[in-house]
C-alpha positions as CSV (number, residue, x, y, z in Angstrom):
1,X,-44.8,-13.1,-26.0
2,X,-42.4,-11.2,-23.9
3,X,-41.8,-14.6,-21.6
4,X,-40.8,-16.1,-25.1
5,X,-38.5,-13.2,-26.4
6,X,-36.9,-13.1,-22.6
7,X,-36.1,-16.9,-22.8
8,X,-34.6,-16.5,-26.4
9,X,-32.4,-14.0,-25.4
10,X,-31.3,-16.5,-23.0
11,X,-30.6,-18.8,-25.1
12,X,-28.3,-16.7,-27.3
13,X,-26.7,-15.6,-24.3
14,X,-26.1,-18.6,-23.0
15,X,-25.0,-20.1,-26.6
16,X,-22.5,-16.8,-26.8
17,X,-21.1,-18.1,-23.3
18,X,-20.7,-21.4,-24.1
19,X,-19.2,-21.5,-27.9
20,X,-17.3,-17.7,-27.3
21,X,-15.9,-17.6,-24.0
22,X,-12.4,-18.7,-25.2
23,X,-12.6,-15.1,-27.6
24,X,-14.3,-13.4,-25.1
25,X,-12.1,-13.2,-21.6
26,X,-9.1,-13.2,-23.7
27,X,-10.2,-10.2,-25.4
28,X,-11.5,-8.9,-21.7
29,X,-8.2,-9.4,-20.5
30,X,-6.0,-7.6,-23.2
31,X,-8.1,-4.9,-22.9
32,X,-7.9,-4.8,-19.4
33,X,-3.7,-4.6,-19.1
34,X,-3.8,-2.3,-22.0
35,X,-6.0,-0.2,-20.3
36,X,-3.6,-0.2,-16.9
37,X,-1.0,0.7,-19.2
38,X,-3.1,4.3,-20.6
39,X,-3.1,5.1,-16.9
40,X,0.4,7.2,-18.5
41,X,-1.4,8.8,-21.1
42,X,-2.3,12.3,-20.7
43,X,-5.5,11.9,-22.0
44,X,-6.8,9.2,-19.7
45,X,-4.7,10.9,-15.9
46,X,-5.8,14.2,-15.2
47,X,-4.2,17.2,-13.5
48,X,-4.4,17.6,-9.8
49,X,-6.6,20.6,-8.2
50,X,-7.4,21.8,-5.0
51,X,-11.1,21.4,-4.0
52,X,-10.8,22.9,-0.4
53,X,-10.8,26.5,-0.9
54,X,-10.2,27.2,2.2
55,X,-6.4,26.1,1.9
56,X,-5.3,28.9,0.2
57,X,-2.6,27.1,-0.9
58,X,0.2,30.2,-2.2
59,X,-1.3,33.0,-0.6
60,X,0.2,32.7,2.8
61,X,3.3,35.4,3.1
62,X,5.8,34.1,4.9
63,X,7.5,35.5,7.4
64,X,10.0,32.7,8.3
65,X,13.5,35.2,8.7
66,X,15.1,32.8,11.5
67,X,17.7,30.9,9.4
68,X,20.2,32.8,11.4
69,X,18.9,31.1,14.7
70,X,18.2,27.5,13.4
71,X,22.2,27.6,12.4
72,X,23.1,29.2,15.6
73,X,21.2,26.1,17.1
74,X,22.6,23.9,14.7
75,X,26.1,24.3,16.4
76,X,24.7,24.2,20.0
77,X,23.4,20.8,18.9
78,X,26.6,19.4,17.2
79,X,28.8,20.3,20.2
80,X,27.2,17.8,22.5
81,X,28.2,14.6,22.0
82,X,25.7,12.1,24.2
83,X,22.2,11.5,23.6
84,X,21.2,12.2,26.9
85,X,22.5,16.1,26.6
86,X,20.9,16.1,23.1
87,X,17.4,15.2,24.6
88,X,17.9,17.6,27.3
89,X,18.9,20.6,25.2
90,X,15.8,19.5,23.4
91,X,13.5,20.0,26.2
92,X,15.0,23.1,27.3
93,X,15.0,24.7,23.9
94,X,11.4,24.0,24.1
95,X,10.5,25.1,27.0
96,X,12.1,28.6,26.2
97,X,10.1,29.5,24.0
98,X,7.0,28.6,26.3
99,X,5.8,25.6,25.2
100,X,4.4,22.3,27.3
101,X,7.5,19.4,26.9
102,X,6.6,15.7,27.8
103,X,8.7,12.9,27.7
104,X,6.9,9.5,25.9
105,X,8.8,6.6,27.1
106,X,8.2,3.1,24.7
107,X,9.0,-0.7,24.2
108,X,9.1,-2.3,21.2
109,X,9.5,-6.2,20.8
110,X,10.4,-7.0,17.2
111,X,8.8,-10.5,16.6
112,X,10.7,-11.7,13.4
113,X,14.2,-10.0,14.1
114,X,14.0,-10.7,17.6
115,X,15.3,-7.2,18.6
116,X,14.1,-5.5,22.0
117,X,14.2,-1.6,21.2
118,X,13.3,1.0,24.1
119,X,12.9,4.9,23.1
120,X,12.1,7.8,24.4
121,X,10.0,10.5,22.5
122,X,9.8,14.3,23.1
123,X,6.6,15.7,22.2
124,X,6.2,20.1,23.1
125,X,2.7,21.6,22.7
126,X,1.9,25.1,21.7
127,X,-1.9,26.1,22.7
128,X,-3.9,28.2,20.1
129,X,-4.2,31.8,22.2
130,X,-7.9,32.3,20.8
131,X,-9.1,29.3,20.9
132,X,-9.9,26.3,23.4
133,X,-7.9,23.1,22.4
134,X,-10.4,21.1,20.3
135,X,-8.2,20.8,17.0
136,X,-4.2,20.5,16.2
137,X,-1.6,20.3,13.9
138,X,1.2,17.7,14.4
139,X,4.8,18.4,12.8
140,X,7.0,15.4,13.2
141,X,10.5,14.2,12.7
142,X,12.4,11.6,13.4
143,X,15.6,11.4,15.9
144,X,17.7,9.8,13.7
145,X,18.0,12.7,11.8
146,X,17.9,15.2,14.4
147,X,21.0,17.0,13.4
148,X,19.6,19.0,10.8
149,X,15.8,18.2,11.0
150,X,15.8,19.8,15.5
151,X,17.2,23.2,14.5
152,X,14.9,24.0,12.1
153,X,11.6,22.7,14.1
154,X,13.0,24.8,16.8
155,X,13.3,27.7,14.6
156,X,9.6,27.1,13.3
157,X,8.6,26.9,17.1
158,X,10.5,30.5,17.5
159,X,8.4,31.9,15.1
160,X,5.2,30.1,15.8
161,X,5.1,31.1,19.3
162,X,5.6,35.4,18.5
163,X,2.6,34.6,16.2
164,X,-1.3,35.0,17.1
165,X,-2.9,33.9,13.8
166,X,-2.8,30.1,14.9
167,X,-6.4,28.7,15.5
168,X,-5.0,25.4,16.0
169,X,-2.6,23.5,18.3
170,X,0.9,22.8,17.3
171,X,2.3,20.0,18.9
172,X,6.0,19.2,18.0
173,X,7.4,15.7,18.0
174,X,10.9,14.1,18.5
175,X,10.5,10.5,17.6
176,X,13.3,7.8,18.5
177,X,13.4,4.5,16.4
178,X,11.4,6.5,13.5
179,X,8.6,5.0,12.4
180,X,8.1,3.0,16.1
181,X,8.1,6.1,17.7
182,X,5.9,7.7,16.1
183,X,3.3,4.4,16.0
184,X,3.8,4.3,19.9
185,X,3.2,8.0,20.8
186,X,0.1,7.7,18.0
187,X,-1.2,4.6,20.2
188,X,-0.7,6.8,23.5
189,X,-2.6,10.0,21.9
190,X,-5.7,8.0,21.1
191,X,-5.7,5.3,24.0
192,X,-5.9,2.7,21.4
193,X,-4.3,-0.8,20.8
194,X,-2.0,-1.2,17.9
195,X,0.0,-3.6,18.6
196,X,1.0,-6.1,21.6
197,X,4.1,-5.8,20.3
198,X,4.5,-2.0,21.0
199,X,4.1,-0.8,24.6
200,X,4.0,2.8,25.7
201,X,3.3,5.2,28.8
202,X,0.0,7.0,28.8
203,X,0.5,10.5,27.7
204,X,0.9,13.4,30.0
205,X,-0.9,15.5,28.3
206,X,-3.4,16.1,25.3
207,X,-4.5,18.3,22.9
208,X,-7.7,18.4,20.1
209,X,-8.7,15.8,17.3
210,X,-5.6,16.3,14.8
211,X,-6.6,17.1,11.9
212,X,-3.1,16.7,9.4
213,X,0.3,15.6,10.1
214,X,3.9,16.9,8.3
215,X,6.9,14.3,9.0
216,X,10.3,15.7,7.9
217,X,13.1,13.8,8.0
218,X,16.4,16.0,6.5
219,X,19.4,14.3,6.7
220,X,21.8,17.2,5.2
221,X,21.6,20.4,5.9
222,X,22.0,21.7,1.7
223,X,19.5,20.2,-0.6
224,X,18.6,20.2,-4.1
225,X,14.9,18.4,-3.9
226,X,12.3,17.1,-2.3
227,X,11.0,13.8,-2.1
228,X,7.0,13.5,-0.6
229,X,6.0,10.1,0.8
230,X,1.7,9.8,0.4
231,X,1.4,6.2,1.0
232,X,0.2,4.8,4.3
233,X,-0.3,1.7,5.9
234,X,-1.8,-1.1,3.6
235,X,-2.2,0.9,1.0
236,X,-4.1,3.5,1.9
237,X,-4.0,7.5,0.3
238,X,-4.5,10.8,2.2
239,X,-6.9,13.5,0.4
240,X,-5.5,14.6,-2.2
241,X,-5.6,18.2,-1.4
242,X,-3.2,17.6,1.2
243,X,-0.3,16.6,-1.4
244,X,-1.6,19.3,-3.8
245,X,-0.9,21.8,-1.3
246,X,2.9,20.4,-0.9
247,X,3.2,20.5,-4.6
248,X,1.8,24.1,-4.9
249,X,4.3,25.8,-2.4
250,X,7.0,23.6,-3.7
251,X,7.0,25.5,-7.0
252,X,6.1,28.5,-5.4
253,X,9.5,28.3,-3.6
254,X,11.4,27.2,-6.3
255,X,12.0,23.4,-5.1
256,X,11.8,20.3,-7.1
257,X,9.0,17.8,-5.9
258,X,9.5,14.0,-6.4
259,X,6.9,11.8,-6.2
260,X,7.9,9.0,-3.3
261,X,10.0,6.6,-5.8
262,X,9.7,8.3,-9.2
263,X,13.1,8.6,-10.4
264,X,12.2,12.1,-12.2
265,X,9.2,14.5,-12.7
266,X,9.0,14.3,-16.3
267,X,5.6,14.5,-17.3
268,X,6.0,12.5,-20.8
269,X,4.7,8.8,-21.3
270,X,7.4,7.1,-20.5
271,X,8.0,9.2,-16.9
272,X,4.5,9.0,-16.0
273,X,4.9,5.0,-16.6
274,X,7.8,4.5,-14.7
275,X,6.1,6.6,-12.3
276,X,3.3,5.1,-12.0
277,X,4.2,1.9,-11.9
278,X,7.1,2.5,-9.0
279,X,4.6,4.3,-6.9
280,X,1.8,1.2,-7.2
281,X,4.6,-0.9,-6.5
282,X,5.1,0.7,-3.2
283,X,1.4,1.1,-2.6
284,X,0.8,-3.0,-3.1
285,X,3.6,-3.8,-0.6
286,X,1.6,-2.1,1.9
287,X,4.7,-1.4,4.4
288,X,5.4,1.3,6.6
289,X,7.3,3.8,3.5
290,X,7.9,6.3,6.0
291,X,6.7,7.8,9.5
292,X,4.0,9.6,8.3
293,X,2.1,6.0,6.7
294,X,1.2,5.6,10.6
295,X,-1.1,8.7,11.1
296,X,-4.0,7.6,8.4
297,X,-5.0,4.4,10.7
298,X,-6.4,7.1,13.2
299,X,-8.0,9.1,10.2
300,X,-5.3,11.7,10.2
301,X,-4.1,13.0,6.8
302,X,-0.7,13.3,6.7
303,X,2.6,13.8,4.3
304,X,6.2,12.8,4.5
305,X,8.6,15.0,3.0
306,X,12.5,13.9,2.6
307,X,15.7,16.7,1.6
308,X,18.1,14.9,-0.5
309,X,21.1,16.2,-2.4
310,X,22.2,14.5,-5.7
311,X,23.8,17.1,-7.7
312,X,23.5,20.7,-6.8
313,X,23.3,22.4,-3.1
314,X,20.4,24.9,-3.6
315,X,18.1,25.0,-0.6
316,X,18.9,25.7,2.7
317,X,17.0,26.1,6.0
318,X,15.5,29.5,4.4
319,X,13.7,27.4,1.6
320,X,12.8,25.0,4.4
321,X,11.6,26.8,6.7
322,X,9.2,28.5,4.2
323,X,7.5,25.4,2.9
324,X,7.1,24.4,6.7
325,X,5.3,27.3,7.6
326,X,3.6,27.7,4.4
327,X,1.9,24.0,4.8
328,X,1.2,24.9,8.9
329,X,-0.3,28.1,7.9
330,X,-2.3,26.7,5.1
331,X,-3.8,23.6,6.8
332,X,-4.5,26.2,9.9
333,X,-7.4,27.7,7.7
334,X,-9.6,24.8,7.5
335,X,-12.6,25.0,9.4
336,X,-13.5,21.2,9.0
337,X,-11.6,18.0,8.1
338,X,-10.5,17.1,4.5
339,X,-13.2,15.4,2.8
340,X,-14.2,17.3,-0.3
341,X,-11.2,15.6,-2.4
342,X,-10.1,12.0,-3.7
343,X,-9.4,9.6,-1.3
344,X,-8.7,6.4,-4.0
345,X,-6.4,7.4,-6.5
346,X,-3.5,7.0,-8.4
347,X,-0.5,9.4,-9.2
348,X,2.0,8.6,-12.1
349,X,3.9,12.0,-11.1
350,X,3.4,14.5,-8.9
351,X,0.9,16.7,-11.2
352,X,-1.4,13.6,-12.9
353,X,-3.4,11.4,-11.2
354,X,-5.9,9.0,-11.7
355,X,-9.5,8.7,-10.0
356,X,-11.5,5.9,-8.6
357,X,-13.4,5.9,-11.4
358,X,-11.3,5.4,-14.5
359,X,-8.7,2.9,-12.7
360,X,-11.7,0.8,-12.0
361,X,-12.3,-0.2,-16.0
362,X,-9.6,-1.9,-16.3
363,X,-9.7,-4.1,-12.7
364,X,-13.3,-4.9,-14.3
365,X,-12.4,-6.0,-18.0
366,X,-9.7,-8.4,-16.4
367,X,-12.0,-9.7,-13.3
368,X,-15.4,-9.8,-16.1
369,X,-12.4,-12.2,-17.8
370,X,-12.4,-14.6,-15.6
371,X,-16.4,-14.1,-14.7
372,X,-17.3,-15.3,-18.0
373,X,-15.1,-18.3,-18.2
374,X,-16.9,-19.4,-14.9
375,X,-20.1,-18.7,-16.2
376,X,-19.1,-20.6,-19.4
377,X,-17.9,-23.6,-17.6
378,X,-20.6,-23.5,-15.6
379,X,-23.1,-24.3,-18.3
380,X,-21.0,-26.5,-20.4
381,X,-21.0,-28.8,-16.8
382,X,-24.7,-29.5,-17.5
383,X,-26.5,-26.2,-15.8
384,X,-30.1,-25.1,-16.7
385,X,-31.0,-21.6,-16.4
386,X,-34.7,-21.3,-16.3
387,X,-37.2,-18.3,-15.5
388,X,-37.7,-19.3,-11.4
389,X,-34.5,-21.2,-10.2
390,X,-30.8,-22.9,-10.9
391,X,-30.4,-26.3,-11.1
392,X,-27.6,-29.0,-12.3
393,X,-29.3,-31.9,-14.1
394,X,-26.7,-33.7,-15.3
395,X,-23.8,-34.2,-12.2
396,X,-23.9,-33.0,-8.7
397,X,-21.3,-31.2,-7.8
398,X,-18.9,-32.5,-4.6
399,X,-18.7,-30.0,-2.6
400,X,-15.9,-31.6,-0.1
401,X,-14.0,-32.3,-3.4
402,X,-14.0,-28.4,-4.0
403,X,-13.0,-27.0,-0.6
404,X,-10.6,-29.2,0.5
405,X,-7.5,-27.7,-1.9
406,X,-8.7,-24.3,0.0
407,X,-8.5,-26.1,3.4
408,X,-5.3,-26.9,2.7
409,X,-4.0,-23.8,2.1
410,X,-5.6,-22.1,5.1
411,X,-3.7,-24.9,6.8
412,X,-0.4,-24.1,5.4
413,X,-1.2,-20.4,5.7
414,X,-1.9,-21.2,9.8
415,X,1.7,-23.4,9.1
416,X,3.8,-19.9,7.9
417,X,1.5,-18.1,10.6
418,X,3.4,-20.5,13.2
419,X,6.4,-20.4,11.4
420,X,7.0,-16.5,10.9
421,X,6.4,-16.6,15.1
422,X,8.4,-19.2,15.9
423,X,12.1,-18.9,14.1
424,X,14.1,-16.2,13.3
425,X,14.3,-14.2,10.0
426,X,17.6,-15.9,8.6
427,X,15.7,-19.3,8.4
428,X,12.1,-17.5,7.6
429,X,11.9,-17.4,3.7
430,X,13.4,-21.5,3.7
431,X,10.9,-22.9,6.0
432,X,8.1,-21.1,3.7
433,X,9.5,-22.3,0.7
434,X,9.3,-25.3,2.2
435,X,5.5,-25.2,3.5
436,X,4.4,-24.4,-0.1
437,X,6.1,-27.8,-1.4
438,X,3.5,-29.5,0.5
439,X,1.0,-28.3,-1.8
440,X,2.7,-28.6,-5.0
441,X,3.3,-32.0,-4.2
442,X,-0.2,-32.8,-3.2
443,X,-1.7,-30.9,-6.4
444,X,0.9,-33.9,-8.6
445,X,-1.3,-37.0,-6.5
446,X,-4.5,-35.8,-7.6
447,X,-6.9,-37.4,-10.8
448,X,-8.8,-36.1,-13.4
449,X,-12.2,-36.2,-12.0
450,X,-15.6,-36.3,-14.1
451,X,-17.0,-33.0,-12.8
452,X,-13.9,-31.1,-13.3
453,X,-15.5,-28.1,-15.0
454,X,-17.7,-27.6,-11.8
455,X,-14.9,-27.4,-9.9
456,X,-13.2,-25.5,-11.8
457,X,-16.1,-22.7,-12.0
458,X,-15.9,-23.1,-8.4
459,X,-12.1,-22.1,-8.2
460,X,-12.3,-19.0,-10.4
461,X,-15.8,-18.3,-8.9
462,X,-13.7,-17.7,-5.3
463,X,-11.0,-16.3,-7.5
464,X,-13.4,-13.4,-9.1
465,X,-14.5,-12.9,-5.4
466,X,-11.1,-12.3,-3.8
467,X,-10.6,-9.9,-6.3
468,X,-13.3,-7.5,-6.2
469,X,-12.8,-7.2,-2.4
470,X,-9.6,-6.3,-2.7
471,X,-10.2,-3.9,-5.5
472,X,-11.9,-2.2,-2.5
473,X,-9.3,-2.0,-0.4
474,X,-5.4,-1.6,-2.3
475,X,-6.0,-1.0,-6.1
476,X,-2.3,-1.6,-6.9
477,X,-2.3,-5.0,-4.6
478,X,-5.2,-6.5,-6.9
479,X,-3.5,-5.5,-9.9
480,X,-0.2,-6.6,-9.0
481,X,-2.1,-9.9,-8.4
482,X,-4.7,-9.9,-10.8
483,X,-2.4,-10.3,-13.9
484,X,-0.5,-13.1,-13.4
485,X,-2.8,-15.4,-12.2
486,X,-5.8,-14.4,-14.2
487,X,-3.4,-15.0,-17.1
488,X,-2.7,-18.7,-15.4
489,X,-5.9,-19.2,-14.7
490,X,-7.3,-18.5,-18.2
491,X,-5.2,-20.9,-19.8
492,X,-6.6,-24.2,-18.2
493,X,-7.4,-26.5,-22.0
494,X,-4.2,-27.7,-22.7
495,X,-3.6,-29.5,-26.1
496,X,-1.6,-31.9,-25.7
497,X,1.0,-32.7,-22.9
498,X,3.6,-29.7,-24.2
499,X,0.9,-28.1,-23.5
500,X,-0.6,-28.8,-20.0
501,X,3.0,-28.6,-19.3
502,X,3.4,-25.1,-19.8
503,X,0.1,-24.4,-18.1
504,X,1.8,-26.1,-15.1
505,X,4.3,-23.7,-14.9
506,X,2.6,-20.5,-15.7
507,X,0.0,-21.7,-13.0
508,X,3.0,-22.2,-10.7
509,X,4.6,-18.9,-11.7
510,X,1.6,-17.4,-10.2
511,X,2.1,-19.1,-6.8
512,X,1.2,-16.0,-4.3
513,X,4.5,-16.9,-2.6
514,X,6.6,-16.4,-5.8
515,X,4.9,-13.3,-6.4
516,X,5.8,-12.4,-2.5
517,X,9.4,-13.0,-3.8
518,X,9.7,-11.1,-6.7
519,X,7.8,-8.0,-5.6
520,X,9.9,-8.3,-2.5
521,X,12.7,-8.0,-4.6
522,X,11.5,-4.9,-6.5
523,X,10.8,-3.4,-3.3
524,X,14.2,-3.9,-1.8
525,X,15.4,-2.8,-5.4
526,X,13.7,0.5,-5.3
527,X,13.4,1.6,-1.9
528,X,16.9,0.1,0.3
529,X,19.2,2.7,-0.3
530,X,23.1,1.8,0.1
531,X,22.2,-1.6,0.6
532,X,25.3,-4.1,1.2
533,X,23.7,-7.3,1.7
534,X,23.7,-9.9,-0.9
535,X,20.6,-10.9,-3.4
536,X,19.3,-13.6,-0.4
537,X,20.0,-11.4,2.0
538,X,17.9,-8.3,0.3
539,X,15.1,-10.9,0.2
540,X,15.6,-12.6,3.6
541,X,15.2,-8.4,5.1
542,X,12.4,-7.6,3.0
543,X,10.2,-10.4,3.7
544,X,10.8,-10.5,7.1
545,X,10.1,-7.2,7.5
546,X,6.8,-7.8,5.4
547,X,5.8,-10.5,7.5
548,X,6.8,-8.7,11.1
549,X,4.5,-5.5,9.8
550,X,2.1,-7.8,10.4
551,X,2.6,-8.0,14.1
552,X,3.7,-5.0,14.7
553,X,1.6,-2.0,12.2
554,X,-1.4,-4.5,11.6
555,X,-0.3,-4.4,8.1
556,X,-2.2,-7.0,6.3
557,X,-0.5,-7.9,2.8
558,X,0.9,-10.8,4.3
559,X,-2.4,-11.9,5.8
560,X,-3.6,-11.4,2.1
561,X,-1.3,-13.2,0.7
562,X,-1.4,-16.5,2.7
563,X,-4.6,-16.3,3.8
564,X,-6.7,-15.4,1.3
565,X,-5.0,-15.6,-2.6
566,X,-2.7,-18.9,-1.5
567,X,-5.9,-20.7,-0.7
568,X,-7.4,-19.7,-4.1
569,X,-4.5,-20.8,-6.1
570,X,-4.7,-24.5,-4.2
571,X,-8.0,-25.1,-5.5
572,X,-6.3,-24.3,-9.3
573,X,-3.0,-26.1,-8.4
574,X,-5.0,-29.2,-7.0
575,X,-7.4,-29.5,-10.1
576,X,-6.5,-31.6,-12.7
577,X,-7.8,-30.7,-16.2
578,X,-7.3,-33.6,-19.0
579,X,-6.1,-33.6,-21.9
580,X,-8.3,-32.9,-25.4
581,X,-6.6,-33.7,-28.7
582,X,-9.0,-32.2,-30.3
583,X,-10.2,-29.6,-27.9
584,X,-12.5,-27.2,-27.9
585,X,-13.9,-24.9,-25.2
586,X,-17.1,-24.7,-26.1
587,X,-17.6,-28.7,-26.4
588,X,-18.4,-31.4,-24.5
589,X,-16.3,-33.9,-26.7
590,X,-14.7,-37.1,-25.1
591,X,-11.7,-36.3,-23.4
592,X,-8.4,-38.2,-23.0
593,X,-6.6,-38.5,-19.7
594,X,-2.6,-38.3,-19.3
């Protein structure tokens, strides 16, 4: 009796795939983007909270007093004029106040840009007095911005060093070219291989496991806000405690906090979606944001923080030198790594975030879209579900016939692979354009074949699968992705010929390398400050520099997107579904080809 009753029920579910799926995974799918969209509401986001105790984030008294002397320094450094005095003043202002200086000497190749770039970083260690060297603290900054960012850090050191309360190295680092330096000296500290690409000198010297990083970068010396930078590298998210700590002493001192690329900290539903959704754009791109997005790859947490002045001066090197020794103080009280916090999260402003898992829902409603048009397909093709094993009665499937269109794109992904290497970033984004013709031309010589619905289910079977590994590893990547072409995908029973028209170019809208150039676009659009350079030439910079991250950070979103989710869209662009006059999804009714 319960065999019987178990086979029924597979029968209605099977039935319910087969004659619903077209009401089904369009209502999956709605509900899926609508739910993306509640990731604004404060009902659905929560407010952030520190879990580590041990931070004591607010309780630290400062007792940063030395504005006097970072200004006094501040002129010393503006009176030389070459970068060699600069450096050297640097090393002797360090070693004054008794701390270890090394010099870090680096190459960089760029690949893409063909630029040769050779730097020289100044790293100073201050050793714990009561304790042996087995953990430290890194505070960063890069050269660039030296003029108001050096004074300060050496006024920090001034202070740090009359102090015994540290039970943690300091080490203090000058890094030229930005974001290279500080990957270079990163690769030295941890004898590791980054990048071929990057070459540096072994360090002189070491210190402990680090356990956080602060980068400042402060390009004026007055201020009226912060701006904190939590993405890293390919998309990845330091524990949240960490960027709750920043928050907490930022109102503590007075300072507004902005959240990367939020334009505002208004908590409403329209900030925290325009919040949200500027933030995950940054997070798909998976670039380099800022200096700091190059310490998580070595399983250091660490925040960027930016001074910029829009339309007040407020804060000075007193407010700044406050937070800084506030967040050194406070991360100096952990007895253990971060790890009691969120790792996977979103954050629509800098006081709501969402957790792992309530931004999951949604990435399931839209995949389980797609998963039951497969499994719906599937069956209509002629498959037999019974109580020990799976097989087709009707049609074998070709299994050449499905992989081939994924070949292909593999091969023209190895082609931009070649091409990104071999010529030079003003021809780059017209010689891929012109690699993903080959396709689109290919997908207009192929014919209708009789087991089309097979390989269809095979195409959004490899399509489901792409997506649930990358909700794994960059949330905002997958749902950047997801939308578009699960909505092209979705639509594959065209009408009439208006119709599979329009299905053409949705489908073709959803081409990986269009979505490349629009997000691109946006990225350029919200991140490129003072940008000069014409609409190509904002894309022509932002690609190149997508696709040279690559090479040089071991950034993959390029490898994602031509390797992996081109090669899924060939097998839909090369399928050919026909033509039903009087179509339905759930039959099996004579067809008519174009």
């Amino acid at each position: 009796m319960k065999a019987i009753l178990n086979k029924k029920r597979l029968e209605k579910l099977k039935d319910i795939l087969i004659n619903k799926s077209h009401i089904l995974s369009p209502l999956l799918f709605i509900a899926g983007v609508v739910g993306i969209f509640l990731f604004a509401d404060m009902r659905v986001n929560r407010n952030t909270f520190v879990s580590e105790n041990a931070l004591l984030p607010g309780y630290v008294v400062t007792k940063y007093k030395n504005e006097q002397t970072a200004l006094n320094l501040l002129r010393e450094f503006v009176a030389l004029t070459t970068d060699e005095s600069r450096k050297q003043w640097i090393r002797d202002s360090f070693r004054d106040y008794g701390l270890e200086v090394y010099n870090h000497n680096f190459t960089v190749d760029r690949p893409i840009f063909r630029e040769h770039l050779e730097g020289d970083n100044i790293y100073a260690v201050y050793r714990a007095p009561k304790i042996s060297s087995t953990e430290a603290l890194v505070f960063s900054t890069s050269y660039h911005d030296a003029q108001y960012a050096i004074p300060l850090m050496l006024s920090i050191v001034e202070l740090v060093s009359r102090q015994t309360i540290w039970a943690k190295d300091i080490i203090f680092l000058v890094a030229e070219h930005g974001e290279y330096g500080v990957g270079a000296w990163l690769q030295s500290y941890h004898d590791s291989y980054l990048s071929s690409y990057i070459k540096s000198d072994p360090l002189l010297t070491h210190s402990g496991a680090i356990q956080a990083a602060l980068h400042l970068d402060m390009p004026e010396y007055q201020f009226d806000r912060l701006r904190m930078y939590v993405d890293a590298i390919n998309g990845q998210l330091p524990d949240i405690d960490l960027v709750v700590l920043v928050r907490i002493i930022c109102r503590q001192e007075g300072i507004q906090l902005l959240l990367q690329n939020d334009p505002h900290d208004i908590g409403d539903f329209t900030g925290n979606l325009v919040g949200l959704h500027a933030n995950m754009a940054w997070q798909a791109a998976g670039r380099v944001s800022f200096p700091s997005a190059l310490y998580h790859p070595y399983n250091i947490h660490a925040i960027g923080v930016k001074t910029e002045r829009k339309y007040r001066r407020q804060y000075k090197y007193s407010h700044m030198g406050r937070f800084t020794e506030s967040v050194l103080r406070s991360v100096n009280n952990l007895e253990e790594q971060f790890h009691t916090a969120y790792y996977f999260y979103l954050m629509p402003c800098v006081e709501r975030f969402v957790c792992l898992s309530v931004y999951m829902i949604p990435c399931g409603l839209i995949v389980g879209a797609v998963a039951v048009r497969t499994l719906s397909l599937w069956l209509q093709a002629g498959t037999h579900i019974q109580t020990s094993n799976i097989f087709i009665s009707n049609r074998d499937i070709n299994v050449i016939d499905c992989i081939y269109p994924f070949l292909l794109g593999v091969g023209v992904a190895v082609l931009n692979e070649v091409i990104s290497l071999s010529f030079s970033h003003h021809n780059l984004l017209y010689l891929i354009g012109l690699s993903q013709i080959c396709v689109l031309a290919i997908g207009g010589f192929t014919t209708i074949r009789e087991d089309w619905k097979l390989n269809q289910a095979f195409a959004l079977l490899v399509h489901v699968l792409a997506m649930v590994m990358l909700c794994m590893l960059n949330i905002s990547l997958t749902i950047f992705y997801a939308i578009p072409s699960t909505f092209a995908f979705l639509i594959q029973f065209p009408y009439n010929k208006p119709a599979r028209v329009l299905q053409r170019v949705i489908l073709l809208l959803a081409n990986p390398a269009i979505l490349v150039l629009l997000y691109s676009y946006l990225y350029t659009f919200l991140h490129l400050d003072n940008n000069t350079e014409g609409f190509v030439g904002r894309l022509h910079t932002s690609i190149s520099e997508t696709v040279e991250s690559t090479y040089t950070f071991n950034v993959w979103t390029w490898k994602a997107y031509s390797c992996l989710l081109f090669p899924v869209w060939a097998l839909q662009w090369t399928l050919k579904v026909p033509v039903n006059r009087d179509n339905s999804p759930s039959g099996d009714k004579d067809v008519k080809a174009e």
